[in-house]
C-alpha positions, 0 to 999 in steps of 0.5 A, spaced: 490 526 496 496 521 499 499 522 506 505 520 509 501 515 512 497 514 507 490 515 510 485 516 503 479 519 502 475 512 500 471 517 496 478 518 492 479 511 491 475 509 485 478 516 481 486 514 484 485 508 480 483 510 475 488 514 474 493 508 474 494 506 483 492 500 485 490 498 493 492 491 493 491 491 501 485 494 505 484 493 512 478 489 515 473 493 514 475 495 506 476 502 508 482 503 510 488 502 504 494 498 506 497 497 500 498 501 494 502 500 487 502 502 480 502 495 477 507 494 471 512 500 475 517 495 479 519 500 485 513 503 486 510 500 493 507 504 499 504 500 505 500 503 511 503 497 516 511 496 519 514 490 514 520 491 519 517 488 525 515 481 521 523 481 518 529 477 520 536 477 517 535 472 512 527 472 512 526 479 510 518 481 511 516 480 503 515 487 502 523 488 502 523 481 496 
């Protein structure tokens, strides 16, 4: 259901967060997930973008927070 990439079947999403995954992110359309959690797991965190490239030593992208 969830690639490495993270791509989604939106007719999946209402099932998968019924299930306890939440997309906190999605792209400008609505139909790409960018950001999924479990809410309540405090390592649980998957994103679709590159958090990396907006890091700096000192000023990490808040992804890495």
């Amino acid at each position: 259901m969830i690639s490495s990439y993270m791509q989604v079947n939106p007719d999946l999403v209402t099932r998968l967060e019924k299930s306890g995954l939440s997309f906190t992110g999605k792209d400008e359309t609505g139909q790409r997930m960018e950001i999924v959690e479990i809410p309540n797991h405090p390592y649980f965190i998957g994103v679709q973008f590159h958090p990396e490239f907006k890091s700096r030593p000192g000023s990490p992208s808040p992804v890495f927070l």
